[in-house]
N, C-alpha and C positions, 0 to 999 in steps of 0.2 A: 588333537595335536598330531602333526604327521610328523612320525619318527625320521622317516626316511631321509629327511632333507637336512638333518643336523649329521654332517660330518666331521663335524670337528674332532682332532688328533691332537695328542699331548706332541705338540711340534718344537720347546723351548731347548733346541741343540743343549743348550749350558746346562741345564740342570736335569740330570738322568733321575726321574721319579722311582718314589718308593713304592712296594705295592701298596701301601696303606693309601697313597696320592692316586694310586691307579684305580683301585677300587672304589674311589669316594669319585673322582673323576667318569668311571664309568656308570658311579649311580645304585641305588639302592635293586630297583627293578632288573640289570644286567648282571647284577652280583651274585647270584644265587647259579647261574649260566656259566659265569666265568672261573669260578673258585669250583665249582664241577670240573668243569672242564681240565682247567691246572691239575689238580687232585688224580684224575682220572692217568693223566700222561703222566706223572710223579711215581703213583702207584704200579703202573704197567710197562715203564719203559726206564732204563738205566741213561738218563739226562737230567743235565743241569739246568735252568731256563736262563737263557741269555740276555741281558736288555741291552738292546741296540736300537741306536739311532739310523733311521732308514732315508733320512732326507727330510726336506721341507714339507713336502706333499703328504708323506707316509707317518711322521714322528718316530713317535717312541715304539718300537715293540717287543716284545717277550717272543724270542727262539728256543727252538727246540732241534738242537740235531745233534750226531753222534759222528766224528769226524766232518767229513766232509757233506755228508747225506743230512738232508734239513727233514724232518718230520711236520712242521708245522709254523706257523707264526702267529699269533696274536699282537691285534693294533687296539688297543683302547681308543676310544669313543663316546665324547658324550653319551649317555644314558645307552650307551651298548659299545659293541666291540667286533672285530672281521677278525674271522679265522682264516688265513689265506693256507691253503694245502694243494700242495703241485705237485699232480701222478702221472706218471712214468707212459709211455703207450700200454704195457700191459696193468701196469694197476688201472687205468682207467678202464681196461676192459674187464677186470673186477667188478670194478665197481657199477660200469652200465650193465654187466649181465645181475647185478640185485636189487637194482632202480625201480622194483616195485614193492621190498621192504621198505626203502626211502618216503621221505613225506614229500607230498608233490612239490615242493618250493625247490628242494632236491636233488627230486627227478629232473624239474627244468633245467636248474641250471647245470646239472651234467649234460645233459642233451644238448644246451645253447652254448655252452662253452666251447672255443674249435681247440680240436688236440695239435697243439703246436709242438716241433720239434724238440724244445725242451720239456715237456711235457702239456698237462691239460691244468692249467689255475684256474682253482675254486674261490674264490672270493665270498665268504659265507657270512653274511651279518644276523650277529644274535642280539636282541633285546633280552629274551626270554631263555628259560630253558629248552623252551619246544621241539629246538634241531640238535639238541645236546648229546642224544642218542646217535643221530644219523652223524654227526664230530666222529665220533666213536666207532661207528660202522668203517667210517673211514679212513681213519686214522690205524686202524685192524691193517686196513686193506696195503697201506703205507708203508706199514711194517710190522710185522709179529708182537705182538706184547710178548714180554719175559714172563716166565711161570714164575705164578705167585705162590 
């Protein structure tokens, strides 16, 4: 089964999902990824998660930000989920000066992505936990976690 080709997004404007809808929506196998993920930004950073509707194309997704500065967004997905994180010119230069802790999936796409004047968007789709680390690397890079 090729993952890649099922995009489907919780897109039903009217009815704003619960996470128990998001997580049975995203599947047993992205769930161990995603509830990491949550967890991780819950634990490390002083935010609320936001559910917002992003349009027909985009759906539902879970935000992350602190005034006006977004740290991150989560889009559920069929049997996975896109972590979208958009860094600044110099966070991107963070994060391509450590593109060889990254796992090559990563690497690439920091390197394929053009740094546009609002910044550089990462579009990162998880199945698995495998990029849940390099989330993390990133998300560092973003903004400072709070001392625990």
């Amino acid at each position: 089964m090729d993952m890649g080709q099922d995009f489907r997004r919780m897109t039903d404007k009217v009815h704003k999902p619960t996470e128990e809808e998001i997580v049975s929506f995203i599947g047993e196998r992205a769930k161990e990824a995603w509830l990491e993920i949550r967890r991780f930004i819950e634990d490390h950073y002083d935010m609320v998660p936001e559910t917002v509707f992003y349009g027909a194309k985009y759906g539902w997704t879970i935000r992350y930000r602190k005034g006006s500065k977004t740290l991150c967004s989560l889009f559920p997905e069929k049997r996975g989920f896109t972590v979208l994180i958009v860094l600044s010119k110099k966070e991107s230069e963070k994060a391509l000066s450590i593109r060889e802790e990254l796992s090559s999936k990563i690497h690439e796409l920091l390197g394929d992505t053009e740094q546009l004047q609002h910044g550089r968007w990462l579009w990162i789709r998880l199945f698995t936990t495998r990029d849940t680390d390099d989330i993390k690397k990133l998300l560092q890079i973003k903004r400072k976690p709070k001392k625990t």
